[in-house]
C-alpha positions in Angstrom: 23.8 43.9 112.0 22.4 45.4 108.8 19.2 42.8 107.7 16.1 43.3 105.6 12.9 43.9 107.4 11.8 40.2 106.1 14.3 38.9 108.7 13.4 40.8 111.4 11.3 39.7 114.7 9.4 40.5 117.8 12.2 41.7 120.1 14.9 43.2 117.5 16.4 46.3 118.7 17.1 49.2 116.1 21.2 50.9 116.2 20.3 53.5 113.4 17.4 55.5 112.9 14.7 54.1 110.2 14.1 56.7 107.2 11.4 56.5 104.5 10.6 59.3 102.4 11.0 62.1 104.4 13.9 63.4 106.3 12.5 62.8 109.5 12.9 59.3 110.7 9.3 56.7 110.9 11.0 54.8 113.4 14.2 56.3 115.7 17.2 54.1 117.3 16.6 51.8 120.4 13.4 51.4 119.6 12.6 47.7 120.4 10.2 46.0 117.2 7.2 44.9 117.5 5.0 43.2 114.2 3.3 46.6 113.8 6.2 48.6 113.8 7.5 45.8 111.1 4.6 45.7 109.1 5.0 49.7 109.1 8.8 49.3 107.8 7.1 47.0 104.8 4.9 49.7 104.2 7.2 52.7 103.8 9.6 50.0 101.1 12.1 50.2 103.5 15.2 48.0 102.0 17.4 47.3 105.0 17.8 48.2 109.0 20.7 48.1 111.2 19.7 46.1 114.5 21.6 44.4 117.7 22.6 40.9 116.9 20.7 40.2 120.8 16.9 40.3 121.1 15.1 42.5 124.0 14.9 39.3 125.7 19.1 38.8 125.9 18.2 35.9 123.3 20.7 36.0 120.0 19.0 37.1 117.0 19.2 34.8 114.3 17.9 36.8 110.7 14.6 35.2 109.4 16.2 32.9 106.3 19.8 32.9 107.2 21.8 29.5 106.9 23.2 28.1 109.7 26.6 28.6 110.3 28.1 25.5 108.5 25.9 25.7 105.6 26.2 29.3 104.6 29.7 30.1 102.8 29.3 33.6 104.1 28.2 35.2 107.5 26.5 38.0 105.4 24.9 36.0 102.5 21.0 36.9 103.5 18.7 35.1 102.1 15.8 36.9 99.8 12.3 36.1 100.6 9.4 37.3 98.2 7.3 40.7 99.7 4.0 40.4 97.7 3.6 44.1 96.7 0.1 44.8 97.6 -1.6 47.7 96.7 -0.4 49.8 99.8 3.2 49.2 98.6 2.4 49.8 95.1 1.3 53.5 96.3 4.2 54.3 98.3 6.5 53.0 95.5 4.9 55.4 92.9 4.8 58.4 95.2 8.3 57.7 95.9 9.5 57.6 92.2 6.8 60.6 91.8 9.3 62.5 94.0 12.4 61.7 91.6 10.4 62.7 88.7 9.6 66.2 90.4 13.1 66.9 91.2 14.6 66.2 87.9 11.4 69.1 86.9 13.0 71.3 89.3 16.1 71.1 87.9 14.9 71.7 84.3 13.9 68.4 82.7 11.5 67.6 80.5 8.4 66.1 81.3 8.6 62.2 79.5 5.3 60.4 79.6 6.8 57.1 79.0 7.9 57.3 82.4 5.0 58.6 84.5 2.7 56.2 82.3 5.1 53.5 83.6 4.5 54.5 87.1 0.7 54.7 87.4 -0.7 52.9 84.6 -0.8 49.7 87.2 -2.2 51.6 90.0 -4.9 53.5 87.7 -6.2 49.8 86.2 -6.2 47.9 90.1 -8.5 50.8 91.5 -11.2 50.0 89.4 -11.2 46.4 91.1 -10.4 47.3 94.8 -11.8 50.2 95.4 -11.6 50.2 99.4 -7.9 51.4 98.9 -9.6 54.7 98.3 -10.7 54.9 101.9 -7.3 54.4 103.8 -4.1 55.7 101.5 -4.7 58.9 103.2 -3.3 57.9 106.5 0.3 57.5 104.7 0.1 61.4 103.4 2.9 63.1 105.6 3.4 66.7 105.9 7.2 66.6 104.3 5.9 64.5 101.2 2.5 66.0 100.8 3.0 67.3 97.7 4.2 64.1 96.4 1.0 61.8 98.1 -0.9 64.0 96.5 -0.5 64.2 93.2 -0.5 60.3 93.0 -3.8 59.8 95.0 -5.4 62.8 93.3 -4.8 60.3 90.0 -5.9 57.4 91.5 -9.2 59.4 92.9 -9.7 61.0 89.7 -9.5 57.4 87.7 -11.9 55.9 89.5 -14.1 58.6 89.4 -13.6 59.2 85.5 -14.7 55.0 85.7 -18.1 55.6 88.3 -19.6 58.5 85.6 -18.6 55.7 82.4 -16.1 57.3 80.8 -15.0 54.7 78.5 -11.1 53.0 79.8 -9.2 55.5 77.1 -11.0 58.3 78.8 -10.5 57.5 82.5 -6.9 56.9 81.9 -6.5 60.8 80.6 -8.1 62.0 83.5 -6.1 59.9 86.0 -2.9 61.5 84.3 -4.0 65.0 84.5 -4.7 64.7 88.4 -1.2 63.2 88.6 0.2 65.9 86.3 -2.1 69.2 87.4 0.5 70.1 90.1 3.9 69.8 88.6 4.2 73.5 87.7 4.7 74.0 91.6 8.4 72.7 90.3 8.3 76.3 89.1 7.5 78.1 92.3 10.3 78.8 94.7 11.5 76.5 97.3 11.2 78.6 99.6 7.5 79.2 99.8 6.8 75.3 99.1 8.9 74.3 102.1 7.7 77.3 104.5 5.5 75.7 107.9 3.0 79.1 108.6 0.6 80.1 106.4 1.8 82.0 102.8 1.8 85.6 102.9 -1.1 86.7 99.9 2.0 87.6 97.8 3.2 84.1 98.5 -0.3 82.6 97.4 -0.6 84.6 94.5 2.8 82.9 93.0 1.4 79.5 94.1 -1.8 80.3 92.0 -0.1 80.5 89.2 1.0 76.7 89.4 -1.8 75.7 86.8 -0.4 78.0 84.2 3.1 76.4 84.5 1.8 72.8 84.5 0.0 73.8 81.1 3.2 75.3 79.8 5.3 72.4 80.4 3.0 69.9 79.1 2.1 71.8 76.5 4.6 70.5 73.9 5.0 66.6 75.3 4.1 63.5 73.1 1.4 62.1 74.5 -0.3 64.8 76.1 -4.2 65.3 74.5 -5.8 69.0 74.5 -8.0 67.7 77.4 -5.5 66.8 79.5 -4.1 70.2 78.9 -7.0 71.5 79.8 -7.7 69.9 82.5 -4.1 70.5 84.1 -5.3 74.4 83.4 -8.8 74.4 84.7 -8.3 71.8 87.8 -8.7 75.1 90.2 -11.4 77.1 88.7 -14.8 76.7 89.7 -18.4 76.6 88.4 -19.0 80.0 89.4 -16.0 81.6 88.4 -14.7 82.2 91.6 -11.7 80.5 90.9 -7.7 80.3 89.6 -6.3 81.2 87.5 -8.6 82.7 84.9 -11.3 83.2 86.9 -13.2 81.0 84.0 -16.8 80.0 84.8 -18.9 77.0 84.2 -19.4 77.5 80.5 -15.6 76.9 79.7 -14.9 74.5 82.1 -13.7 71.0 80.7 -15.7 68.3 82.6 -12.4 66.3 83.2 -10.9 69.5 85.0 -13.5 69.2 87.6 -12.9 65.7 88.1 -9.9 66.5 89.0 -11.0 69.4 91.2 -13.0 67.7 93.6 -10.4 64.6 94.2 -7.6 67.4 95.0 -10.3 68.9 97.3 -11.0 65.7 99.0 -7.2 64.1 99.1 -6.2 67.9 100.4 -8.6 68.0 103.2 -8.2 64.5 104.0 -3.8 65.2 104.6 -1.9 66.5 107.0 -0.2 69.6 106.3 2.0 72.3 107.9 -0.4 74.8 108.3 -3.6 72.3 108.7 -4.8 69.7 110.6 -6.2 66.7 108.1 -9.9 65.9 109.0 -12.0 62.5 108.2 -13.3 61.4 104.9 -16.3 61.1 106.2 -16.4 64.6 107.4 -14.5 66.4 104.0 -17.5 64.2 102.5 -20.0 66.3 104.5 -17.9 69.3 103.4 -18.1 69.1 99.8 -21.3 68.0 100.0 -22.8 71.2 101.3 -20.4 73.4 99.1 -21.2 71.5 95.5 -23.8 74.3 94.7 -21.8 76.7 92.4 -18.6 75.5 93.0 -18.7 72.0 92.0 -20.2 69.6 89.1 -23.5 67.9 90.8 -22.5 64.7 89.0 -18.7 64.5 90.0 -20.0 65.2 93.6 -22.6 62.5 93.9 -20.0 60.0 92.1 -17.4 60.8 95.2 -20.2 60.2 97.8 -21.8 57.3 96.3 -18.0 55.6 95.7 -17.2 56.0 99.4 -20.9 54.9 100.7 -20.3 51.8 98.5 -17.1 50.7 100.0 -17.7 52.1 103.6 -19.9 49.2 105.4 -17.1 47.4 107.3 -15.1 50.4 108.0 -13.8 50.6 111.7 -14.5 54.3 112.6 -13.6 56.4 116.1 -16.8 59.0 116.8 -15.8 62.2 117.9 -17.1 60.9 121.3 -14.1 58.8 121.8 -16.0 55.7 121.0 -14.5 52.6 118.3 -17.6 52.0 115.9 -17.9 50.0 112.7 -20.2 51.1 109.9 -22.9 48.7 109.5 -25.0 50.4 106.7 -24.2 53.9 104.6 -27.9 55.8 102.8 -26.3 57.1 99.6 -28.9 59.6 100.8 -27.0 60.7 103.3 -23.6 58.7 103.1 -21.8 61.0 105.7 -24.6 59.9 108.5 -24.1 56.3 108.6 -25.3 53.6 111.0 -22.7 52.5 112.9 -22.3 49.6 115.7 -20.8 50.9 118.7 -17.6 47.6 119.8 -18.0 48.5 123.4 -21.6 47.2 123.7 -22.9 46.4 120.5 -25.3 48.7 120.2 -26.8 50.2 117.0 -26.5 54.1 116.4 -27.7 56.3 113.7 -25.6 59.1 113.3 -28.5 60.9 111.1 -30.6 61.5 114.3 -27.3 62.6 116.6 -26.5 65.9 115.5 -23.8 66.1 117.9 -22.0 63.3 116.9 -19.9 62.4 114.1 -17.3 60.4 112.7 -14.2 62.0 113.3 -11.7 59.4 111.7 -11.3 56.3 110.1 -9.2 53.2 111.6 -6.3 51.5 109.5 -7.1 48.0 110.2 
């Protein structure tokens, strides 16, 4: 029976596999549903399932909203209920329409603003509002898609970043776009070495590095691109002391909206999961960049990341490295990485800025 995950129940049992954006299924046949494992087909804009028409308890399964026998004129006329499209949705709709986008670059079209303005320009103005999204789209990055998760939240990062140092609204926009747009001369780079699970060879890296050079040539000649979006799609990798790609260009030519840009791919990279390595916890990529913002990174764009996450954190469910289930009961913008947290097990109070041993090793969705 072939339903729409609003009609489904505790007790459905799956015939097909379940697909989202990647090739490799979220949810495989026989699996019997639960509301998580619902909520999770929601999530990933899943549009139909295939399922027994007998529950896990023997019961017949009757589709959430379908007519009763003699009222319906057909046995397949569903009905439609409403899915409010909350910001999570919104996010995996727009990295899944990114992915179109990039395909029809691979195959030699032109880049057309009016249709990646169309897909972020929501996402870039709600961030500003609710900015606790920032903490938890991570966990959706998967190693297939990574590419495509993260060149969406490297715009939504680099938005609200643009809006925590007061770039005026016209500003933060162009800086959302050039995170979103910074990687799409990896369309350019061989298939091969994008889809390869080990490490790149140094030849390999070397054609990578030069995916800043064919972002700038494709966007060179669009309507609607500005010079500092241009060079901010150029610049997003070098660094403050020149030790970066692909120029090797040092503080004095760097475009302030480049490293915007830079530190949100930083943070959204380290934060994923990825063929060749293992994603690690804001709180800890926090620490990270943190300690290596001295010649590398702009002090201000630093501090705005830390003091963004320290704002939204209090609340946070968190897992220590020591195994234990916490929730953050008070960040020092200080020292946002060391919060105070409140251990569930027995309520009691631990400051993580006087346990050098311990650490926050991952945030909970809730």
């Amino acid at each position: 029976m072939k339903v729409k995950p609003v009609q489904l129940q505790n007790g459905c049992i799956l015939t097909k596999d379940v697909y989202g954006l990647s090739d490799s299924p979220i949810i495989k046949r026989n699996t019997v549903l639960t509301n998580n494992l619902i909520e999770m087909l929601h999530f990933f804009l899943v549009d139909f399932v295939e399922v027994e028409t007998v529950l896990a308890n023997g019961e017949k399964f009757i589709p959430i909203g379908m007519k009763s026998k003699r009222d319906r004129k057909d046995d397949n006329d569903l009905a439609i209920e409403h899915i409010p499209k909350d910001y999570h949705y919104q996010y995996l709709e727009a990295v899944k329409q990114f992915k179109k986008l990039f395909q029809n670059w691979q195959a030699g079209q032109l880049v057309e603003m009016v249709k990646v303005r169309k897909i972020f320009i929501h996402l870039f103005e709600q961030i500003i509002n609710e900015p606790k999204h920032l903490l938890h789209l991570h966990h959706y990055t998967n190693k297939e898609d990574y590419l495509f998760h993260h060149s969406v939240y490297v715009g939504i990062l680099s938005v609200y970043l643009g809006h925590k140092l007061q770039f005026s609204k016209g500003d933060w926009l162009q800086i959302g776009f050039s995170g979103v747009l910074a990687d799409i001369g990896i369309a350019k780079v061989s298939p091969a070495i994008l889809q390869k699970p080990g490490p790149l060879t140094s030849i390999e890296f070397e054609e990578v590095k030069k995916h800043p050079i064919h972002s700038y040539k494709m966007l060179k000649h669009v309507t609607g691109i500005s010079d500092s979006v241009l060079l901010s799609v150029l610049q997003h990798h070098e660094r403050l002391n020149g030790s970066g790609y692909p120029l090797g260009t040092d503080a004095n030519k760097l475009h302030i909206f480049s490293q915007i840009v830079a530190v949100a791919d930083v943070y959204h990279a380290m934060t994923s999961e990825r063929y060749y390595r293992a994603k690690k916890s804001p709180y800890q990529v926090l620490e990270a960049i943190s300690k290596e913002q001295f010649g590398k990174f702009d002090l201000k764009v630093v501090q705005a990341l830390l003091e963004s996450f320290t704002q939204v954190s209090v609340g946070e469910i968190v897992r220590l490295n020591s195994g234990d289930i916490a929730e953050i009961v008070y960040c020092d913008q200080k020292n946002p990485t060391r919060s105070l947290v409140k251990l569930l097990s027995d309520q009691s109070i631990v400051q993580l800025e006087n346990q050098n041993s311990l650490y926050i090793e991952e945030l909970l969705k809730k």
